[in-house]
C-alpha positions as protocol buffer text, in pm:
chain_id: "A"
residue {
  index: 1
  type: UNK
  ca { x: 885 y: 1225 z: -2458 }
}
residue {
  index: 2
  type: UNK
  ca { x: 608 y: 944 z: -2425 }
}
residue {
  index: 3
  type: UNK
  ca { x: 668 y: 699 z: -2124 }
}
residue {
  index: 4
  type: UNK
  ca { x: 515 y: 371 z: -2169 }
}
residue {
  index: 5
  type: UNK
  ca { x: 413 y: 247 z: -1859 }
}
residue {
  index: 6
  type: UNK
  ca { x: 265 y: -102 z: -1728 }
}
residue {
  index: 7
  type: UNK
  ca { x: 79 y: -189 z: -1443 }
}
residue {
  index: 8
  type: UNK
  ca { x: 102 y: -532 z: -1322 }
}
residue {
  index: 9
  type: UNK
  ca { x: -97 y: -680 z: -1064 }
}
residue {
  index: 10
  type: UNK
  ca { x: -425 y: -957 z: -1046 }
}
residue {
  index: 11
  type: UNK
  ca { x: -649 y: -744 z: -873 }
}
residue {
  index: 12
  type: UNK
  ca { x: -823 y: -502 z: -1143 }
}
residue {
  index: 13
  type: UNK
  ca { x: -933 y: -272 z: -865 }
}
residue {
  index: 14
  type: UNK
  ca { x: -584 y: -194 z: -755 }
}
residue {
  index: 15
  type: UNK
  ca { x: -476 y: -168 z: -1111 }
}
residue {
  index: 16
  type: UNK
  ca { x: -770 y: 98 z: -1236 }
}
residue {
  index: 17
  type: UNK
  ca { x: -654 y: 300 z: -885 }
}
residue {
  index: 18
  type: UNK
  ca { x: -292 y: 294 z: -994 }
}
residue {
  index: 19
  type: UNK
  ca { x: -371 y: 417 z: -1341 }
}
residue {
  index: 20
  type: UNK
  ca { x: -572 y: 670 z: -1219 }
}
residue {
  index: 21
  type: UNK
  ca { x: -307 y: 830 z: -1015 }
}
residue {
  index: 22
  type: UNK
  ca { x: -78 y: 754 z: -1309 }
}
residue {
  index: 23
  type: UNK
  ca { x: -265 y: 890 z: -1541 }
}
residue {
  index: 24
  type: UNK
  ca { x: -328 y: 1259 z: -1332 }
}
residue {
  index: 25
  type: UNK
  ca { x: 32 y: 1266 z: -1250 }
}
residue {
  index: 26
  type: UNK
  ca { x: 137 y: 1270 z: -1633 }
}
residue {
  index: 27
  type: UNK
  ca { x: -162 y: 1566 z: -1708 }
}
residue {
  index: 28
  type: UNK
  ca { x: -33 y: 1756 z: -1404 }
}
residue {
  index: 29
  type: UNK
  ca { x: 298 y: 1730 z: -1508 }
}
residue {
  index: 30
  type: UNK
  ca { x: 244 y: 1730 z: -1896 }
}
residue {
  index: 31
  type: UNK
  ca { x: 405 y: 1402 z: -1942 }
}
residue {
  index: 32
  type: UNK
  ca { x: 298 y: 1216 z: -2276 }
}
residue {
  index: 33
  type: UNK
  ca { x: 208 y: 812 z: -2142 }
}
residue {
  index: 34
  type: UNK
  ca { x: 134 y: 489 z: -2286 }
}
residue {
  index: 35
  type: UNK
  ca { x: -30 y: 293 z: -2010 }
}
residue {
  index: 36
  type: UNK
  ca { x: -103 y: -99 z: -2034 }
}
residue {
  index: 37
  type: UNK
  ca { x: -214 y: -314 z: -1755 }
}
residue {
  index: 38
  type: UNK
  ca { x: -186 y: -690 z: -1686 }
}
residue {
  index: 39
  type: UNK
  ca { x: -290 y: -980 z: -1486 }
}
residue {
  index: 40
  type: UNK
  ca { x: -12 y: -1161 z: -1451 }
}
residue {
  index: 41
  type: UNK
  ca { x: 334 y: -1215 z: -1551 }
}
residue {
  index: 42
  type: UNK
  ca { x: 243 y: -1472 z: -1804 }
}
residue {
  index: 43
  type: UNK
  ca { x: 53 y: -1176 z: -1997 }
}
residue {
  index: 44
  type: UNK
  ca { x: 331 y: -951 z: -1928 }
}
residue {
  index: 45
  type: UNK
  ca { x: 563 y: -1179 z: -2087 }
}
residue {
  index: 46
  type: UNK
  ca { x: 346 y: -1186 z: -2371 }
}
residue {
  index: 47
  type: UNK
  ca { x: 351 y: -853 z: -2442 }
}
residue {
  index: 48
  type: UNK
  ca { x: 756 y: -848 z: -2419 }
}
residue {
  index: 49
  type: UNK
  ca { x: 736 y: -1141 z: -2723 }
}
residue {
  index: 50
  type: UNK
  ca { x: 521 y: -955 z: -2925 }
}
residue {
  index: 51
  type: UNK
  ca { x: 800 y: -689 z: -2884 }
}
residue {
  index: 52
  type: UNK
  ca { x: 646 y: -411 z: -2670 }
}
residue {
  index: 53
  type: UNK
  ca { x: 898 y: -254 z: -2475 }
}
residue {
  index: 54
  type: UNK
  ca { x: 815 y: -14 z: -2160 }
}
residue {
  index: 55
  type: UNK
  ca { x: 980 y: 285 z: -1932 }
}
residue {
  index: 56
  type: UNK
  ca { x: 829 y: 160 z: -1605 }
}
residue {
  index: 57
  type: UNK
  ca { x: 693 y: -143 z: -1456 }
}
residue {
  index: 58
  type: UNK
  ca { x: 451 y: -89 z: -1169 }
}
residue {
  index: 59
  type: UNK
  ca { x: 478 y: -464 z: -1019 }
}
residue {
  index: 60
  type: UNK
  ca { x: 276 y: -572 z: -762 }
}
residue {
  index: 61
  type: UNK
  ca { x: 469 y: -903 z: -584 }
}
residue {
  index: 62
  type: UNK
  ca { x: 182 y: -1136 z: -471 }
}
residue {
  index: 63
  type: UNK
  ca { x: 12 y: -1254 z: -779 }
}
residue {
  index: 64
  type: UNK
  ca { x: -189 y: -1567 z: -893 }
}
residue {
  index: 65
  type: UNK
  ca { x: 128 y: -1799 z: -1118 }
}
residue {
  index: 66
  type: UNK
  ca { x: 466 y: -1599 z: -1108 }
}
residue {
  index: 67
  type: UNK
  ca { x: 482 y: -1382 z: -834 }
}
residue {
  index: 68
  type: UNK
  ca { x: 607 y: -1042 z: -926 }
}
residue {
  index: 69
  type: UNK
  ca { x: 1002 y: -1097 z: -776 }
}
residue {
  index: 70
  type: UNK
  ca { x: 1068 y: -1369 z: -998 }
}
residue {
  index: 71
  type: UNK
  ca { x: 941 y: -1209 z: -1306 }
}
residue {
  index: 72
  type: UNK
  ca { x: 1164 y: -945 z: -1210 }
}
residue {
  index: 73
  type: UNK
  ca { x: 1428 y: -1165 z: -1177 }
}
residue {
  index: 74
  type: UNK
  ca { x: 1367 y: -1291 z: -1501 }
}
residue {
  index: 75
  type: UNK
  ca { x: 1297 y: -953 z: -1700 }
}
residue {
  index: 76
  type: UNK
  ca { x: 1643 y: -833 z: -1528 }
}
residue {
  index: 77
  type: UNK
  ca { x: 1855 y: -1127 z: -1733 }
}
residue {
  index: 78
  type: UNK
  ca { x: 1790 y: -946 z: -2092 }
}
residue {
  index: 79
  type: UNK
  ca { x: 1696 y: -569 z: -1936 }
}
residue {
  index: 80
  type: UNK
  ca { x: 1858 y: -342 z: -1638 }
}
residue {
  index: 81
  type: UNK
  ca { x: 1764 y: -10 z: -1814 }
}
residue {
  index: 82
  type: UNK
  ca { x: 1382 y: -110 z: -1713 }
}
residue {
  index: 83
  type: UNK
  ca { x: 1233 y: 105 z: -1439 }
}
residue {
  index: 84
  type: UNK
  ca { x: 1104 y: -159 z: -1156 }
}
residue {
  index: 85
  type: UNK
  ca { x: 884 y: -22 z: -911 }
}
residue {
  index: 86
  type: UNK
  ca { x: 707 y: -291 z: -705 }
}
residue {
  index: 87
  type: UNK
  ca { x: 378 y: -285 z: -471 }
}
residue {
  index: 88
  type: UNK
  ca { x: 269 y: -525 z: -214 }
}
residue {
  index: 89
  type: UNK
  ca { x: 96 y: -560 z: 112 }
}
residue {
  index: 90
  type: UNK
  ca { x: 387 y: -776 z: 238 }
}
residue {
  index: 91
  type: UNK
  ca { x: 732 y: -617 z: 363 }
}
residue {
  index: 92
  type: UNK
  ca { x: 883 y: -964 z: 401 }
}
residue {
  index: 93
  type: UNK
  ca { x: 987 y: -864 z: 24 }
}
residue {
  index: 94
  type: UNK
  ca { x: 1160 y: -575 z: 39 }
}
residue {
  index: 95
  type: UNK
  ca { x: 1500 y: -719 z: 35 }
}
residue {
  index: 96
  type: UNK
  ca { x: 1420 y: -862 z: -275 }
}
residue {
  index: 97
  type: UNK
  ca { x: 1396 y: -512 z: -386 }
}
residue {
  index: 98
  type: UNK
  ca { x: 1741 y: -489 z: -395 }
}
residue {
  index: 99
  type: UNK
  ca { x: 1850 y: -800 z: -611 }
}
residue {
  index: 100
  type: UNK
  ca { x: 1657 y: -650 z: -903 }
}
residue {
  index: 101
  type: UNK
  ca { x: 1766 y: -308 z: -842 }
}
residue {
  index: 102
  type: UNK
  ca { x: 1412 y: -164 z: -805 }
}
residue {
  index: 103
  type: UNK
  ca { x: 1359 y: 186 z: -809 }
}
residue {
  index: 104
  type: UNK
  ca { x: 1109 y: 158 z: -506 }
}
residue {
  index: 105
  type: UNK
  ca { x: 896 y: -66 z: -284 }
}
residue {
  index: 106
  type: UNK
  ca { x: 542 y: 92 z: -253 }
}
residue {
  index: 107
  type: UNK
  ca { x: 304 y: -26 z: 10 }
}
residue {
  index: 108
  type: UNK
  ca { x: -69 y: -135 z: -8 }
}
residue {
  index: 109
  type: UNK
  ca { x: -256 y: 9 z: 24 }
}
residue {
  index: 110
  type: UNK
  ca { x: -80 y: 251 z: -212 }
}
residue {
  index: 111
  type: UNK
  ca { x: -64 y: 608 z: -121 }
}
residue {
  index: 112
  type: UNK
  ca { x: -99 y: 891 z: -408 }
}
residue {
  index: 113
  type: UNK
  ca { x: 159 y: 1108 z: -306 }
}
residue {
  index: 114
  type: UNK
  ca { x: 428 y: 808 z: -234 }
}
residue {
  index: 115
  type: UNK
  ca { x: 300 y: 700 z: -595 }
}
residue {
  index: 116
  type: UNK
  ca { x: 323 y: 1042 z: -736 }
}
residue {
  index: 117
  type: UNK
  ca { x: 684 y: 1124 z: -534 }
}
residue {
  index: 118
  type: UNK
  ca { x: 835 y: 770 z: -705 }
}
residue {
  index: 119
  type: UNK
  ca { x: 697 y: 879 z: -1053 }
}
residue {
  index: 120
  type: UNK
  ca { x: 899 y: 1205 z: -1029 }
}
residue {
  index: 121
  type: UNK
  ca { x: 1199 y: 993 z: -951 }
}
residue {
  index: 122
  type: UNK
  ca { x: 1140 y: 758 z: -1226 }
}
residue {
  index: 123
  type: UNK
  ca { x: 1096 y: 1032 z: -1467 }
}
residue {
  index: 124
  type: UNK
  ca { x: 1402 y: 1218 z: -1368 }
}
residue {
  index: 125
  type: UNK
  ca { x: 1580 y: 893 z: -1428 }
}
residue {
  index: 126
  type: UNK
  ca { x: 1466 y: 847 z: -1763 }
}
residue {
  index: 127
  type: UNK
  ca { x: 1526 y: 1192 z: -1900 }
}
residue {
  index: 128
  type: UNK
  ca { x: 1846 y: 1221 z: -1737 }
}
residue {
  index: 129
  type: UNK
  ca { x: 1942 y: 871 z: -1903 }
}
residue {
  index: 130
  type: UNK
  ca { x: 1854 y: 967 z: -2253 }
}
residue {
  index: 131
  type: UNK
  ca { x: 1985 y: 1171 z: -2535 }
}
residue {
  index: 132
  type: UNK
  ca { x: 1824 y: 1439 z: -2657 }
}
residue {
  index: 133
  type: UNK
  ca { x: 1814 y: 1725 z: -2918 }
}
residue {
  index: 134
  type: UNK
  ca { x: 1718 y: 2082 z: -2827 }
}
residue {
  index: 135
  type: UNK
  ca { x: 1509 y: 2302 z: -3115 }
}
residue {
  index: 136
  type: UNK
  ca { x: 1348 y: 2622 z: -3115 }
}
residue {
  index: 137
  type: UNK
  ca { x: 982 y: 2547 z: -3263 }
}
residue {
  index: 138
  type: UNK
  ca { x: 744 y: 2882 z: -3334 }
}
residue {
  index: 139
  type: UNK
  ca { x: 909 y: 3085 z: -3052 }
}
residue {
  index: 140
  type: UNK
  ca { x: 930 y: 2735 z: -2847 }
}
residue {
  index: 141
  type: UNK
  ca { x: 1216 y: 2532 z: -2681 }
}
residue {
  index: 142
  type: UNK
  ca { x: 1131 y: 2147 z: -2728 }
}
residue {
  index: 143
  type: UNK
  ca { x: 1346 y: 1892 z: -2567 }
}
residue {
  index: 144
  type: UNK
  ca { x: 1299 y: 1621 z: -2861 }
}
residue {
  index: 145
  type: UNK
  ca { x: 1455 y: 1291 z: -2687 }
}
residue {
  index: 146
  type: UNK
  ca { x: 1659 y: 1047 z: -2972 }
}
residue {
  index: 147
  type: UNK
  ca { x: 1501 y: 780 z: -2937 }
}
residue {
  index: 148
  type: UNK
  ca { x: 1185 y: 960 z: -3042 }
}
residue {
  index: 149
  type: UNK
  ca { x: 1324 y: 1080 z: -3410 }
}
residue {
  index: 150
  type: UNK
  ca { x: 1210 y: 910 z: -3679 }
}
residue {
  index: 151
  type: UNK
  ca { x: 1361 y: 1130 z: -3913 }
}
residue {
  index: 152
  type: UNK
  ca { x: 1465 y: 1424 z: -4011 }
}
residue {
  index: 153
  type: UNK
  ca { x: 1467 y: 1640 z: -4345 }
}
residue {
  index: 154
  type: UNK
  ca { x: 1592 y: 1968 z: -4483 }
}
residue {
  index: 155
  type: UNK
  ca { x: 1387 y: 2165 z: -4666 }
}
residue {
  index: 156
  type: UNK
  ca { x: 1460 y: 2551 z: -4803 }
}
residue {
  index: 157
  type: UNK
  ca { x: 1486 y: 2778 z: -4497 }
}
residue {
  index: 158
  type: UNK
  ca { x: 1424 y: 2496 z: -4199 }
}
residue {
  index: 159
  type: UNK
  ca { x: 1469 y: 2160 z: -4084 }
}
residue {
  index: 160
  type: UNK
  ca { x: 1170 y: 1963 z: -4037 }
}
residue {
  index: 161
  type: UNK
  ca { x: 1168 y: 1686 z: -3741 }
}
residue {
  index: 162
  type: UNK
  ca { x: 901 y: 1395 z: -3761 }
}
residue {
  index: 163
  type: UNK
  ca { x: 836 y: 1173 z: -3470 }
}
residue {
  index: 164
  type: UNK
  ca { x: 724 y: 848 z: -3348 }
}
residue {
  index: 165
  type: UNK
  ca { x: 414 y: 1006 z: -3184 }
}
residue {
  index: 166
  type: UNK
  ca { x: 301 y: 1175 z: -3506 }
}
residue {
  index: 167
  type: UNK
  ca { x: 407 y: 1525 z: -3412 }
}
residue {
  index: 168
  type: UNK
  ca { x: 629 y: 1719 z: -3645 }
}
residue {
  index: 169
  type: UNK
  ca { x: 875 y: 2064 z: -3547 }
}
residue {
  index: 170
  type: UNK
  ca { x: 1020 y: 2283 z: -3792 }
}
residue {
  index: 171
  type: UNK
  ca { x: 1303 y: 2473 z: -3650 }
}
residue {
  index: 172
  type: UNK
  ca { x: 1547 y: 2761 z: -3893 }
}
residue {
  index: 173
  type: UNK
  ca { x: 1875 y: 2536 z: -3819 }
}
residue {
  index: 174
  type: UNK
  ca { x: 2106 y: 2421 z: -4115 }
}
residue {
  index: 175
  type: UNK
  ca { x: 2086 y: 2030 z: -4159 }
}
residue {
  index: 176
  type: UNK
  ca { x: 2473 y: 1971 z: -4118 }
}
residue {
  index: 177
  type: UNK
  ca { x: 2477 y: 2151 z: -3753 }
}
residue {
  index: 178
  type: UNK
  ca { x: 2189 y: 1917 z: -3641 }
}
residue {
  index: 179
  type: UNK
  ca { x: 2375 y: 1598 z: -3755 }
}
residue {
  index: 180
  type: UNK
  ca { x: 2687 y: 1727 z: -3560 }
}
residue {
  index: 181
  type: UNK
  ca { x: 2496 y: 1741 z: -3248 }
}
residue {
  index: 182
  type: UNK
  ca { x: 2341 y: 1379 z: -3337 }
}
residue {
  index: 183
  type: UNK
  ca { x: 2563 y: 1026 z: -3244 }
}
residue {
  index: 184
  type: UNK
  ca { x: 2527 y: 703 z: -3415 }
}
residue {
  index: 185
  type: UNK
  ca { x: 2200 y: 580 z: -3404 }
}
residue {
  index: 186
  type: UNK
  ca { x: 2129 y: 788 z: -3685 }
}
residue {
  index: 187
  type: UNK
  ca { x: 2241 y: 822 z: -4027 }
}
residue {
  index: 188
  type: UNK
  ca { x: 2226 y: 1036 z: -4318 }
}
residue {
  index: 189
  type: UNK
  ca { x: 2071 y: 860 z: -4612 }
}
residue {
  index: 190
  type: UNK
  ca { x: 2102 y: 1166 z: -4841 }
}
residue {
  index: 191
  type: UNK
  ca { x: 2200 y: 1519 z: -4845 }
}
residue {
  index: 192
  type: UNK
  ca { x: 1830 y: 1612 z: -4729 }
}
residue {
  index: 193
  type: UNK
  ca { x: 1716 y: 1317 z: -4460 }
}
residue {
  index: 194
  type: UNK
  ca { x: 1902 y: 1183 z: -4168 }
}
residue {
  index: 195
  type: UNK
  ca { x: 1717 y: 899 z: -4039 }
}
residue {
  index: 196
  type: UNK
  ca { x: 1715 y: 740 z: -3686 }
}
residue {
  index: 197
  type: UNK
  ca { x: 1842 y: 371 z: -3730 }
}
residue {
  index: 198
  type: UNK
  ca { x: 1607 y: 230 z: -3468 }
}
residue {
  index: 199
  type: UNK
  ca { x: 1317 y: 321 z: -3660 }
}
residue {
  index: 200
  type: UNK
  ca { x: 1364 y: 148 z: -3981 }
}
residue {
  index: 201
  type: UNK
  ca { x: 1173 y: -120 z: -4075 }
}
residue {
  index: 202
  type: UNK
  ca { x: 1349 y: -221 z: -4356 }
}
residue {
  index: 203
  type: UNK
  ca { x: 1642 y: -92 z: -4643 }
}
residue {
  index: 204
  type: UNK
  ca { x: 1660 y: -171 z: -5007 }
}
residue {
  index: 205
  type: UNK
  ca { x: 1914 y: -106 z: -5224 }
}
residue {
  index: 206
  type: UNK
  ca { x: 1678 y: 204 z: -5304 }
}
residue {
  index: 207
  type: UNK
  ca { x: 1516 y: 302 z: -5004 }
}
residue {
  index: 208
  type: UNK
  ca { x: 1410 y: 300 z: -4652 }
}
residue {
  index: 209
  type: UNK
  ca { x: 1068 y: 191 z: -4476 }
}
residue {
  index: 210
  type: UNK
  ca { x: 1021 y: 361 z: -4128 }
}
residue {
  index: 211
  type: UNK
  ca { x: 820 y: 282 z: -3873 }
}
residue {
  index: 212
  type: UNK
  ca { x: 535 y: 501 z: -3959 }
}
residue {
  index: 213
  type: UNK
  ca { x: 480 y: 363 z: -4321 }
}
residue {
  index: 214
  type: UNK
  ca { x: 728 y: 687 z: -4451 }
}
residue {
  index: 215
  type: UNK
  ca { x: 942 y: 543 z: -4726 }
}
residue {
  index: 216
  type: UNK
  ca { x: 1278 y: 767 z: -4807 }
}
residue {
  index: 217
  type: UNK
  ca { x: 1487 y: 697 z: -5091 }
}
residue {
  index: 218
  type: UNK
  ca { x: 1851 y: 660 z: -5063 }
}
residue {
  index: 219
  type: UNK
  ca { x: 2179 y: 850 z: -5241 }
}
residue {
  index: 220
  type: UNK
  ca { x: 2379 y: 669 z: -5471 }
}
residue {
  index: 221
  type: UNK
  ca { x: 2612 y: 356 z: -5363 }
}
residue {
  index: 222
  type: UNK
  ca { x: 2514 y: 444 z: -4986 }
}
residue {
  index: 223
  type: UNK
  ca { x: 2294 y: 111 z: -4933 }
}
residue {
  index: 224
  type: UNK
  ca { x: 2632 y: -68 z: -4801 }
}
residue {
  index: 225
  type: UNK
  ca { x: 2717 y: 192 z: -4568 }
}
residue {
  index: 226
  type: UNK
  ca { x: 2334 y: 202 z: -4409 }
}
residue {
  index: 227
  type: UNK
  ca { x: 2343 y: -142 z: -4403 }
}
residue {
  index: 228
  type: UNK
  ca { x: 2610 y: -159 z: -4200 }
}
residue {
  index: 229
  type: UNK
  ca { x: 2598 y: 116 z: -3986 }
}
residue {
  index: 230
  type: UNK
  ca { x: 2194 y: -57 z: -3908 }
}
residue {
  index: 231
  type: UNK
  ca { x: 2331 y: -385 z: -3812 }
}
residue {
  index: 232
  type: UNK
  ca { x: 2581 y: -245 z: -3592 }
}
residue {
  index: 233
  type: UNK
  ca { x: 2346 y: -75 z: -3387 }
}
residue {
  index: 234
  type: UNK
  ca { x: 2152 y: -365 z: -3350 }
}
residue {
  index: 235
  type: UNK
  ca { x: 2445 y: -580 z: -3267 }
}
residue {
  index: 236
  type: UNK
  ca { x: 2541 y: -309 z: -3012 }
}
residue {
  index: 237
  type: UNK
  ca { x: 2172 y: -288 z: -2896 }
}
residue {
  index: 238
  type: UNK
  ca { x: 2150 y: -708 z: -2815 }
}
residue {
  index: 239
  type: UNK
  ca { x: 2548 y: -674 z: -2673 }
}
residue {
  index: 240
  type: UNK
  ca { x: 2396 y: -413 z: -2404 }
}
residue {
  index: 241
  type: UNK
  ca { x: 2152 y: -659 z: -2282 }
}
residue {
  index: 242
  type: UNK
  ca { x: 2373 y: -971 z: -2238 }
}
């Protein structure tokens, strides 16, 4: 599973401290992250357009232009799955807290274990939020989350599954058993790939472009079918955050 993570505050000396602690947290706990850190909201919000997404928000309140409770405010009209987890030197602002549904209300100056104890609780959170898919890999049990699939193919004795980090498990399971165990973010393009909907960047009447530049052709007279089973996930996707 890799958590992607930002850190939000205007003074680059707290930030660099709060990624540190992040950042030995995840190696401690073997945790994959993606960590990204900004100035202000304004940047913040520019990430968001250029359609980053993220796990956790580490949000300090007092900044320079939007202070941290209104951006969370905002960022809560389109997104309650988000992971809020503010910081501040201030506790007039804890009851704010609350309006967002924040995880937790951290104090500065920000302790590591109160940092590391509301990581663990965030983390729980996520993994006990999300699907996942449980393979044995080379004597291994990997919990591969759903959302992480790009796709998956059968080949002679195993199943091979590719995902969005780059890594790849082969496991001795029969396609058709997998697929059972899958829902319906993901569909089976031909008798040999299932692909995860969320990661396609594009269908043809031919094929399929994922996300990591992997094109996979398509069976016979099943374009209409992917096509609509892609735009109803999307549909359902934008529904979820009204």
């Amino acid at each position: 599973m890799n958590i992607k993570i930002a850190i939000c505050d205007d003074e680059a000396k707290q930030t660099q401290y709060v990624k540190s602690v992040v950042g030995n947290w995840a190696e401690q706990n073997r945790v994959q992250i993606q960590t990204d850190m900004f100035d202000s909201a304004e940047n913040f919000k520019l990430a968001l357009a250029d359609n980053k997404d993220f796990d956790i928000l580490l949000l300090d309140i007092q900044m320079g232009g939007q202070n941290g409770v209104e951006l969370a405010k905002d960022l809560r009209k389109t997104d309650e799955k988000l992971i809020i987890i503010f910081i501040t030197a201030l506790p007039d602002f804890i009851y704010d807290g609350y309006d967002v549904s924040a995880l937790h209300y951290l104090m500065k100056p920000v302790q590591e274990n109160k940092l590391r104890e509301t990581l663990d609780k965030a983390y729980k959170n996520l993994t006990q939020a999300k699907k996942f898919l449980i393979i044995n890999s080379d004597g291994k049990d990997y919990r591969i989350l759903f959302d992480d699939i790009l796709y998956i193919e059968s080949l002679k004795h195993y199943v091979k599954i590719s995902t969005s980090d780059g890594k790849e498990y082969e496991t001795r399971r029969n396609i058709g058993d997998i697929e059972n165990e899958l829902d319906n973010s993901f569909f089976k393009c031909q008798r040999s790939y299932i692909v995860m909907l969320k990661h396609i960047q594009y269908i043809s009447k031919n094929d399929v472009l994922l996300d990591n530049g992997k094109t996979i052709s398509l069976s016979r007279n099943i374009y209409k079918d992917l096509y609509s089973a892609f735009i109803k996930y999307f549909k359902g996707k934008e529904e979820e955050n009204i």
